[in-house]
ROKE-214252 format. One record per residue: residue in three letters; z, x, y of N, C-alpha, C in turn. Coordinates in steps of 0.02 Angstrom, whole numbers, plus 32768, in hexadecimal, padded with zeros to 4 digits. Example, Ala and Ser with C-alpha at 12.3 -4.5 7.8 and 13.67 -1.06 7.14 Angstrom:
<recs>
Ala818682947EE4818682677F1F818682947F5B Ser816282827F90816582AC7FCB818A82858002 
</recs>
This chain:
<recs>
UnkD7DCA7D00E00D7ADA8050E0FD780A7EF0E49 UnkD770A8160E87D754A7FF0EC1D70DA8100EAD UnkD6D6A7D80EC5D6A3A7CA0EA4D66EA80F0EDE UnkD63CA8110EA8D606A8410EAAD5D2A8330EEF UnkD5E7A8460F27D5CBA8340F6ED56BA83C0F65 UnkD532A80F0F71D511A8220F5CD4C7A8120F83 UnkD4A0A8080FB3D465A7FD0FD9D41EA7FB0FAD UnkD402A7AF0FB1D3C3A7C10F81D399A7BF0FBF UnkD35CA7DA0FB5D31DA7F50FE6D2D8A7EF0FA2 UnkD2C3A7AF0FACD288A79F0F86D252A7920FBC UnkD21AA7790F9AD1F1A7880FB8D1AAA7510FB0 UnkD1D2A7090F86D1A4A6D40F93D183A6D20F42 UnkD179A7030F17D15FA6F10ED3D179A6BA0EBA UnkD157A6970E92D16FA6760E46D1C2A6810E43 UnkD1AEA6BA0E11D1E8A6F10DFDD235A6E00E3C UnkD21FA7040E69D23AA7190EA0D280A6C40EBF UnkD25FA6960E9CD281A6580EAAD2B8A6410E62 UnkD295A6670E42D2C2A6580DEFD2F4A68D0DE9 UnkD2E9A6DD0E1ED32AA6EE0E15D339A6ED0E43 UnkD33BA6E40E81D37BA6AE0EAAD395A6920E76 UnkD373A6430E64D39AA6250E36D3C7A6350E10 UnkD3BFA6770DEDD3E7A6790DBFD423A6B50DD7 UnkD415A6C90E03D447A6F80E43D487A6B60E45 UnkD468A69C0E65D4A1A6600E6BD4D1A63A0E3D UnkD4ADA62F0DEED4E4A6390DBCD50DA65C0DA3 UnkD516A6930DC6D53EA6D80DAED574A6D00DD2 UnkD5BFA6B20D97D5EFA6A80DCCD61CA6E30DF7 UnkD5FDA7230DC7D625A7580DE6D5F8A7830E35 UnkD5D9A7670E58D5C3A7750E79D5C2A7460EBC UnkD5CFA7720EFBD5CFA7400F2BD595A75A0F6B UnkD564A7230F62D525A7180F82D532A7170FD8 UnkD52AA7580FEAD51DA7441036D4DCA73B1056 UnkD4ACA724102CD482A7131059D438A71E1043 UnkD406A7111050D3BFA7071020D391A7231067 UnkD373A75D105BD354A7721092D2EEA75E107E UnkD2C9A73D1094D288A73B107AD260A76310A3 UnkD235A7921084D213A7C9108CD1C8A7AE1094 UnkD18FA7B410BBD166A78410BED110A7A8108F UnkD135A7BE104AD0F0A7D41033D0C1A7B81001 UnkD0FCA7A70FCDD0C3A7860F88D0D2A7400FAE UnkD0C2A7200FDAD0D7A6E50FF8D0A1A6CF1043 UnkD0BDA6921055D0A2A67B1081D0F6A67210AA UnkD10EA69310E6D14DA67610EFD167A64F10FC UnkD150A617111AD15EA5E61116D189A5B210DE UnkD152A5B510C3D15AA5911077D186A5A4105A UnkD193A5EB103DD1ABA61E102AD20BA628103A UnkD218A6051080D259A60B10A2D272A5CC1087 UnkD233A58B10AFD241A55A1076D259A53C1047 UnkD232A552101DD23DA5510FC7D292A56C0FC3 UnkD28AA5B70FC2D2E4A5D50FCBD2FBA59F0FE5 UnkD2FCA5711028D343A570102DD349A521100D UnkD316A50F0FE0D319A4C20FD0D337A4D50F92 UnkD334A50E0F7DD357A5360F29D3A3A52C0F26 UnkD39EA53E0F6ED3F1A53E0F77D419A50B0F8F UnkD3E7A4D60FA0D40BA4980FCED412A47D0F73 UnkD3DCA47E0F3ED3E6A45A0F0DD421A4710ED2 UnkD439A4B40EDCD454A4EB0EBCD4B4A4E60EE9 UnkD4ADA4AC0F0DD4FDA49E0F26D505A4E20F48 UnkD4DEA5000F54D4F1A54D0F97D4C3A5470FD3 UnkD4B6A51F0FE5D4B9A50D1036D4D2A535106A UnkD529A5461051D540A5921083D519A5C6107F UnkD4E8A5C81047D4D1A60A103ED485A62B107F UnkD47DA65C10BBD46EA65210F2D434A66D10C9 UnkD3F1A65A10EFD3A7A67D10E5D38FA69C112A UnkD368A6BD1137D34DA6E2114DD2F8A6F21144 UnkD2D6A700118ED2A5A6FD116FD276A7481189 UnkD27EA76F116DD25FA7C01178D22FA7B511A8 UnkD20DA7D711C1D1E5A7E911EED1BBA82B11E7 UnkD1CAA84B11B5D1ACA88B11B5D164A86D1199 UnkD128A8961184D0F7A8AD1178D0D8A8D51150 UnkD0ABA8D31112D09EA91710E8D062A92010F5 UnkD052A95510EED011A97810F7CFDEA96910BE UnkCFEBA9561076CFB4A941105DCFCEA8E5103A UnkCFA1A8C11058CFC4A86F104BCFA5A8581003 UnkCFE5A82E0FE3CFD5A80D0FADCF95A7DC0FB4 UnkCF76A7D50F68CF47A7A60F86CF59A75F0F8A UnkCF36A73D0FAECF3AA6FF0FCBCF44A6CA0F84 UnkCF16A6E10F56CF1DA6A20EF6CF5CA6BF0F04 UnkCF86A6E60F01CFD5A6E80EF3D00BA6CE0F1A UnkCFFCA6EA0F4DD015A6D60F91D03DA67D0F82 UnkCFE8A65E0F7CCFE2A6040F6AD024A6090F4A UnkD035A6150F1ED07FA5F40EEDD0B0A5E20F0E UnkD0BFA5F70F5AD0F5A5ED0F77D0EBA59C0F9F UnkD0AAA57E0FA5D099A5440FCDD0A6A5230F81 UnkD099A5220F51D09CA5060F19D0E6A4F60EF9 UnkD10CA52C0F12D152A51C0F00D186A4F00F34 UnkD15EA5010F60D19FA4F00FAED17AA4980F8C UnkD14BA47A0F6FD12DA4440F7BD158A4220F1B UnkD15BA43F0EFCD17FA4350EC4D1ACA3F50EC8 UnkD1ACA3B80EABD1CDA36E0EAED21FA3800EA3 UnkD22FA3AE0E78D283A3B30E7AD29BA3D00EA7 UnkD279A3F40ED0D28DA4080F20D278A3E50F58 UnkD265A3AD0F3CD251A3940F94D281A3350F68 UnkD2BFA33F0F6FD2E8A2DF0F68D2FFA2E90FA6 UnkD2FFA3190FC6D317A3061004D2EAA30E1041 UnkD305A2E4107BD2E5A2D710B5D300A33B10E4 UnkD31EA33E10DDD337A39010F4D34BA3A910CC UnkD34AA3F810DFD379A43910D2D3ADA43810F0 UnkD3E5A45010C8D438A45910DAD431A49F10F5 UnkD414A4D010C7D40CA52410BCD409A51E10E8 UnkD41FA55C112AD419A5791158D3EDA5A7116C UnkD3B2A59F119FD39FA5C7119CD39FA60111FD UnkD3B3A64B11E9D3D1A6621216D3B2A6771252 UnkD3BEA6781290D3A7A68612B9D379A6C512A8 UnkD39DA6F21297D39DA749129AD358A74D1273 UnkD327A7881271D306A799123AD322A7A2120E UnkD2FFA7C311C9D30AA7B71199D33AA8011193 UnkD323A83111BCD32EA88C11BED360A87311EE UnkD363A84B1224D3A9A85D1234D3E0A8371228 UnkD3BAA81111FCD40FA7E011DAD420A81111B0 UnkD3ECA84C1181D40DA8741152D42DA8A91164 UnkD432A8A0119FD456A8E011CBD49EA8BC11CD UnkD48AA87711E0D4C8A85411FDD504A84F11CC UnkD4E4A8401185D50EA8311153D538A8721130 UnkD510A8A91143D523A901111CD55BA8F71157 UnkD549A8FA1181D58BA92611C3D5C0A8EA11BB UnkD5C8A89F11A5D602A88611B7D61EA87F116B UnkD5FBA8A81144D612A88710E4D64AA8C910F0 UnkD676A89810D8D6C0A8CF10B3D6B6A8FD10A1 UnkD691A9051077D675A93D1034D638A934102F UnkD60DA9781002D5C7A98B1000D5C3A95B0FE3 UnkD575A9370FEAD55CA90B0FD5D525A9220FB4 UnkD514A8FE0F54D4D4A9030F53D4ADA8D50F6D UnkD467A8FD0F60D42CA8E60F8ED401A8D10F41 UnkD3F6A8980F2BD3B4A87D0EEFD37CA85B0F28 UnkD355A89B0F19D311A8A90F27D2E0A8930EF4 UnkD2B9A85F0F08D282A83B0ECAD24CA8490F0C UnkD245A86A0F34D203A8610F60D200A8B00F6D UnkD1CCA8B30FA0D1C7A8FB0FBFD1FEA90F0FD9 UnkD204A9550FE2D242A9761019D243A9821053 UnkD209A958107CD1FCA93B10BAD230A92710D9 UnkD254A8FB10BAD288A8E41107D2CCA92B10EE UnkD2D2A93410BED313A96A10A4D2F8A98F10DB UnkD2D5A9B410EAD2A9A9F11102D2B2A9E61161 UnkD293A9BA115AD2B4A98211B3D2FEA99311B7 UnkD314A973119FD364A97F11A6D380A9B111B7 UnkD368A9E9118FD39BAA22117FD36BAA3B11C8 UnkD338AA2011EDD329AA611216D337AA401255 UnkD366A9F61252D387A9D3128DD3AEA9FA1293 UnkD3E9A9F01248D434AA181258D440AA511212 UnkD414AA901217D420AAB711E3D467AABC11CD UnkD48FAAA911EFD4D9AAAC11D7D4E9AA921194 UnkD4CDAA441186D4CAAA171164D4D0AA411119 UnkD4A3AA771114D498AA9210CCD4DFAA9910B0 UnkD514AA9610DCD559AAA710AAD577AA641098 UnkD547AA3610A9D57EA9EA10AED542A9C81076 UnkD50EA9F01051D4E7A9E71010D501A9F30FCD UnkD532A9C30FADD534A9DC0F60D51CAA0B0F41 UnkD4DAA9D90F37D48FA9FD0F17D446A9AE0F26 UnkD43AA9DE0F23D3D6A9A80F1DD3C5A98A0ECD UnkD3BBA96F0EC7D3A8A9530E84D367A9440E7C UnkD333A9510E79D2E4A9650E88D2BBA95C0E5D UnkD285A90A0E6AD262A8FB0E2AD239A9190E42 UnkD21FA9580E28D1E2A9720E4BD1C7A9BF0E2C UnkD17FA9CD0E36D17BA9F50E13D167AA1A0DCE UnkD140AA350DC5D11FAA3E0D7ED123AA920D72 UnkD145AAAA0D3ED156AB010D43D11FAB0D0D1B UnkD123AAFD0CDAD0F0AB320C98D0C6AAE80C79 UnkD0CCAAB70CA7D094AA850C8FD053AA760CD0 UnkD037AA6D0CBECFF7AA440CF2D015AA2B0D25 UnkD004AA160D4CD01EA9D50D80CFFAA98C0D8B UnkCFFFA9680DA2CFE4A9350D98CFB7A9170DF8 UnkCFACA9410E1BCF7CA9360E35CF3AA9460E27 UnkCF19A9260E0ACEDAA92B0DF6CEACA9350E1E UnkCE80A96A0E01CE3FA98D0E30CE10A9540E3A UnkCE13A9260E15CDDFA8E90E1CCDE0A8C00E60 UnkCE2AA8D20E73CE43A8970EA1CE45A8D90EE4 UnkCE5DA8F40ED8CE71A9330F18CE34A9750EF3 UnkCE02A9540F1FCDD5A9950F24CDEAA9CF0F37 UnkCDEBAA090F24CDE1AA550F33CE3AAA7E0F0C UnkCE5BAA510EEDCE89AA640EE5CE93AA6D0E86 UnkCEB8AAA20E76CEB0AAA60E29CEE6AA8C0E0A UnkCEE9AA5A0E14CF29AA2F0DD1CF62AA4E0DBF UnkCF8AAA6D0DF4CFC1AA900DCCCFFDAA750E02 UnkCFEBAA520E38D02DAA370E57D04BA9F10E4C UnkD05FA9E10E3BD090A9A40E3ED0A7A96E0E83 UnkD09BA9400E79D089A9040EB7D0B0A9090EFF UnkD0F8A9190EE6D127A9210F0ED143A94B0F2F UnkD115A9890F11D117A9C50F30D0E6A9C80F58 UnkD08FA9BA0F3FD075A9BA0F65D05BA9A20FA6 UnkD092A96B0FA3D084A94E0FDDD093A96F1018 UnkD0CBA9A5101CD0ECA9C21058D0FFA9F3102F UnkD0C9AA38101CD0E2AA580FF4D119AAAC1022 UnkD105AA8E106CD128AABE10AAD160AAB010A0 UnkD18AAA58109DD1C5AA3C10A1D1EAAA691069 UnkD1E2AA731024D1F6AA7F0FF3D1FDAABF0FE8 UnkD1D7AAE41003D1D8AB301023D212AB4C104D UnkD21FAB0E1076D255AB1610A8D293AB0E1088 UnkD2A3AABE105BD2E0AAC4102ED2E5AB0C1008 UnkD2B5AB150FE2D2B1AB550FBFD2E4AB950FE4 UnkD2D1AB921019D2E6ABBD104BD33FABC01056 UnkD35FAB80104BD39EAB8A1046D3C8AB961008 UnkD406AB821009D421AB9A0FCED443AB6F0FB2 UnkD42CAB2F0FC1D43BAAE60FA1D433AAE80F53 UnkD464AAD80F39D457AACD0ED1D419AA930ED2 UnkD3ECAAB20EADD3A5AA850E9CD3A9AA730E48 UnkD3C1AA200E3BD3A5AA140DEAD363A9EF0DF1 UnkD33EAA1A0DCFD303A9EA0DDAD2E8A9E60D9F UnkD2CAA98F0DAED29DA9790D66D254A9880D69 UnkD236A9AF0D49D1EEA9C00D4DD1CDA9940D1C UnkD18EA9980D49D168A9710CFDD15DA9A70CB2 UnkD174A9DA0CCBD187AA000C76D1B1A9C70C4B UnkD1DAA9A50C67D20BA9710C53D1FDA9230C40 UnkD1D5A9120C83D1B2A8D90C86D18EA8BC0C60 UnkD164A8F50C4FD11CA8E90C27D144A8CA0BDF UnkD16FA8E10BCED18BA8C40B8BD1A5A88B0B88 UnkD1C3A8590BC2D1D9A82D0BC1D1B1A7EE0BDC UnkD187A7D70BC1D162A79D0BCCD185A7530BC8 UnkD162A73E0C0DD173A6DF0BFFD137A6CF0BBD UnkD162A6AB0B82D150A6980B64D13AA6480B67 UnkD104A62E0B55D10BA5F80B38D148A5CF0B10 UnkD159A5DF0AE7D19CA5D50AC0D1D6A5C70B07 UnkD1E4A5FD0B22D215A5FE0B4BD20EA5B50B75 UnkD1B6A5B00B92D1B3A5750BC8D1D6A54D0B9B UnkD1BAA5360B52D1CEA4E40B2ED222A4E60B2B UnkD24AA5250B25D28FA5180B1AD2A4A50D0B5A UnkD286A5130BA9D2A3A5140BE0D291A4C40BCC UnkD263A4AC0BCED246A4570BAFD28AA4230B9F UnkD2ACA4520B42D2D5A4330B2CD308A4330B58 UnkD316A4490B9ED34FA4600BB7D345A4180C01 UnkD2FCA40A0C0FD2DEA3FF0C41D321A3D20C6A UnkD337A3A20C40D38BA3820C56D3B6A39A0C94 UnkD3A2A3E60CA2D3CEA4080CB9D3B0A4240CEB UnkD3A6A40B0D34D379A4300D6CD361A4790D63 UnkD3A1A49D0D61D37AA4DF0D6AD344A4EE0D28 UnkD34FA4C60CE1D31DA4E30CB3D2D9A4C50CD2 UnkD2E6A4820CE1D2ACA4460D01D288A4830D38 UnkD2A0A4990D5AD290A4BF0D9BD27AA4FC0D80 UnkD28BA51D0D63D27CA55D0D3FD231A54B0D13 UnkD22DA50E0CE5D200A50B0CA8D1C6A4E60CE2 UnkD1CFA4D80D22D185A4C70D36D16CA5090D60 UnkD18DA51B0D84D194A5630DABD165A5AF0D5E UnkD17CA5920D35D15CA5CB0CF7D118A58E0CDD UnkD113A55F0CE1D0E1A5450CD6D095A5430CFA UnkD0A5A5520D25D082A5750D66D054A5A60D41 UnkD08AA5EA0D44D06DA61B0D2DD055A6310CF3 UnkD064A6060CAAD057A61B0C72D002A6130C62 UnkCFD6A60A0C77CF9AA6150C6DCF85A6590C76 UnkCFB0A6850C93CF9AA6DA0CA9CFC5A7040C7B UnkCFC7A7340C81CFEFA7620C71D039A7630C94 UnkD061A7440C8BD097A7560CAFD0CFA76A0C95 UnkD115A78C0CB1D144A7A60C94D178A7950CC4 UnkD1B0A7B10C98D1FFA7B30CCCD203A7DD0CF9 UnkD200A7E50D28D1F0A8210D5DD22FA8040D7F UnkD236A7F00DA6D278A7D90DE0D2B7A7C20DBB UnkD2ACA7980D7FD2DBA7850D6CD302A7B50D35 UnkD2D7A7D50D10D2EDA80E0CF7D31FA82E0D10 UnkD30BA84D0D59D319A86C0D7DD360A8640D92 UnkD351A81E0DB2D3A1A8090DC4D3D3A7F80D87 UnkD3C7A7F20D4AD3F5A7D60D13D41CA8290D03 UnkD403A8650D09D443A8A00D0AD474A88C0D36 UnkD467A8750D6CD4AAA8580D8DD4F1A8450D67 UnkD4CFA8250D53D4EEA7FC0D22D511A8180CCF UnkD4DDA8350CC3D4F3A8540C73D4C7A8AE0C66 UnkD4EEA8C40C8CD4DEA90B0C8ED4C6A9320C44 UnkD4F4A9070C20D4F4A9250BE1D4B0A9170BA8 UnkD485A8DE0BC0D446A8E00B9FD416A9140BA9 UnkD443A9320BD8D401A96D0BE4D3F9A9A50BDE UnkD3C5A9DC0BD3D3F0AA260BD2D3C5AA260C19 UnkD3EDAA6F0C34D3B8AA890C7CD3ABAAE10C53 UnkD36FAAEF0C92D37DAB2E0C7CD364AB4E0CCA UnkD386AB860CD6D362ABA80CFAD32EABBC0D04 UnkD2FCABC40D58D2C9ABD90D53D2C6ABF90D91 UnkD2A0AC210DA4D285AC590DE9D24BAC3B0DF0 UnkD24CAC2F0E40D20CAC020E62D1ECAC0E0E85 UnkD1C3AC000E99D1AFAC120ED8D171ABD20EE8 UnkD16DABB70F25D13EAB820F36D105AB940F57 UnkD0DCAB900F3BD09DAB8B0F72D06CAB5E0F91 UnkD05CAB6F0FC1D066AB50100FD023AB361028 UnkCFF3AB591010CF9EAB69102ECF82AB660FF7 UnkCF3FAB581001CF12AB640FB4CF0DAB300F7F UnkCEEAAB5D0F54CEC6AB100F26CF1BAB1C0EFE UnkCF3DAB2C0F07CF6EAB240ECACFA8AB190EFF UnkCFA1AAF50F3DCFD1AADC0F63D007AAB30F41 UnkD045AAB50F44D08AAA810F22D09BAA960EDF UnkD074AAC70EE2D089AADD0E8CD0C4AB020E95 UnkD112AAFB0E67D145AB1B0E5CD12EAB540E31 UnkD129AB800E36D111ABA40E17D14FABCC0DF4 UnkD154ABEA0DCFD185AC080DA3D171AC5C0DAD UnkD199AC7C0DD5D18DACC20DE0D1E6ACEE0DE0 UnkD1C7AD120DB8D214AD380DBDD22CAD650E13 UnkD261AD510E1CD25FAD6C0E56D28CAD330E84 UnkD267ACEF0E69D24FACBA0E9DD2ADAC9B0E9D UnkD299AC6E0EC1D2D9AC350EDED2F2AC2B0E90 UnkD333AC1F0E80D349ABFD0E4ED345ABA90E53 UnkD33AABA60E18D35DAB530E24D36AAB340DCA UnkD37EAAF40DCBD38FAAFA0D8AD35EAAC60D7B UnkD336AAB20D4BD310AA870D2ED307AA620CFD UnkD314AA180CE2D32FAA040CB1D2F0AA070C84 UnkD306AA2F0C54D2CBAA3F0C29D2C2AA020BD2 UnkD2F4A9EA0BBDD2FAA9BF0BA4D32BA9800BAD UnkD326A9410B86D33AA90D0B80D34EA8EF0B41 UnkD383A8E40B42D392A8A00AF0D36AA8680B14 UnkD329A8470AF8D2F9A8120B19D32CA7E80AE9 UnkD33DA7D30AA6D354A78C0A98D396A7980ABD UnkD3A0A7CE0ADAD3F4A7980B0CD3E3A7870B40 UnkD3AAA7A80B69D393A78F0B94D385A75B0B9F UnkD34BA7360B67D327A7050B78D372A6CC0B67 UnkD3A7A6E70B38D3D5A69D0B37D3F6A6AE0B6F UnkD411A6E60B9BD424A6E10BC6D40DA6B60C13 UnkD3CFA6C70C12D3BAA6970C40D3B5A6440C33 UnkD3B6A6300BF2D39BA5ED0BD6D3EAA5C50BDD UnkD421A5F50BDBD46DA5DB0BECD470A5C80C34 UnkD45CA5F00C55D46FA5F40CA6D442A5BC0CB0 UnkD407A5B70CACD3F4A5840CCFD402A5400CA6 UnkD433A5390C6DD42DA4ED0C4BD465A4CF0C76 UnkD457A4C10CB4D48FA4910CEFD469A4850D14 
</recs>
């Protein structure tokens, strides 16, 4: 069976480095290439980190890229930090260099580069904004037929969102991070007729990094990627945090933990309720994974990374 052609486009989180990671254990899938998007991040660091994932992860062939686009409202800087914190991480730095490649091209036009010369439609796993997707398609709109589908951690329909009014003055809590960062970009995908599965935090919010989970990545620690994974979540477990990226990318993988359901959308653009997916009949379709089996999840991920 010829393997599942597939482009990740993250964007420097925590998260955003654990599913790469675990992108890469999926043997039915063949990785062309890791595009970094420069938002929940510092890019530097951020390109970094990726390609030391992969020099340690025996995929070295695997090419990075480093976006160039821009969003109109920026993550904050306490978040941002995680990406200087990871690229600096002791199980990614035994070596004196990087093997990973990193490509001349931007990040939007290597994703141009890779749609127009791939055999067949490729998906696109999207753990960041739709900033560079959005770039792309308005290099070579052609590209939209050489798109599988988008796979889209992003987004909040009939729950809250998680940019907080505390932090982003003037805005009312109903958009979601990754939308709001470039909530024009997402407007624009919207605009084509690309298949959208996307994980909302309708989804998210239920699947928490647990404590428990860090100590079993612990019992696993033997095994780089749990070692790499259980300090990478050690980081973050003092806050609120959840599976957002990795979630996201593990349907890849096992379609069947999930149900989707349809929804009518529509994005908005301006205003205190800027990035909010909003759920309007009428609107864009797209499909949205509305639940999860969490205990296959969490052993599903706790398998992949015990190597």
């Amino acid at each position: 069976m010829p393997k599942q052609l597939v482009l990740m486009d993250h964007d420097g989180g925590v998260d955003d480095y654990l599913a790469t990671m675990l992108l890469m254990t999926m043997a039915h899938i063949q990785p062309l290439g890791v595009v970094v998007t420069p938002a929940d991040c510092y890019a530097q660091p951020a390109v970094s980190a990726t390609r030391k994932i992969l020099d340690l992860m025996g995929y070295s062939d695997v090419p990075v890229a480093e976006s160039t686009v821009r969003g109109i409202n920026p993550f904050p800087r306490l978040y941002r930090r995680d990406s200087l914190i990871v690229d600096h991480l002791p199980i990614l730095n035994q070596s004196e260099e990087i093997s990973t490649q990193l490509v001349s091209e931007t990040g939007q036009e290597f994703m141009v580069q890779v749609l127009v010369e791939a055999s067949e439609p490729v998906t696109l796993m999207v753990t960041g904004p739709l900033t560079t997707v959005a770039a792309a398609l308005d290099i070579a709109p052609e590209i939209e037929s050489k798109i599988h589908q988008i796979v889209w951690m992003g987004g909040a329909l009939n729950v809250p969102g998680n940019v907080e009014k505390s932090i982003e003055a003037g805005q009312d809590g109903s958009a979601e991070w990754n939308a709001y960062w470039d909530p024009v970009s997402v407007q624009r995908v919207w605009q084509t007729q690309i298949a959208i599965a996307m994980c909302p935090l309708d989804l998210t919010n239920n699947v928490p990094v647990t404590s428990e989970l860090v100590r079993q990545l612990g019992k696993q620690r033997h095994y780089p990627l749990s070692d790499l994974a259980g300090q990478c979540y050690a980081l973050v477990i003092p806050q609120d945090y959840y599976f957002w990226d990795v979630l996201a990318t593990a349907y890849l993988a096992h379609p069947e933990f999930y149900q989707l359901r349809e929804w009518e959308t529509a994005i908005v653009t301006t205003g205190a309720s800027q990035g909010r997916t909003k759920v309007q009949p009428g609107g864009h379709k797209i499909q949205a994974m509305d639940q999860v089996d969490t205990s296959k999840f969490y052993a599903y991920i706790l398998q992949q990374w015990a190597t």
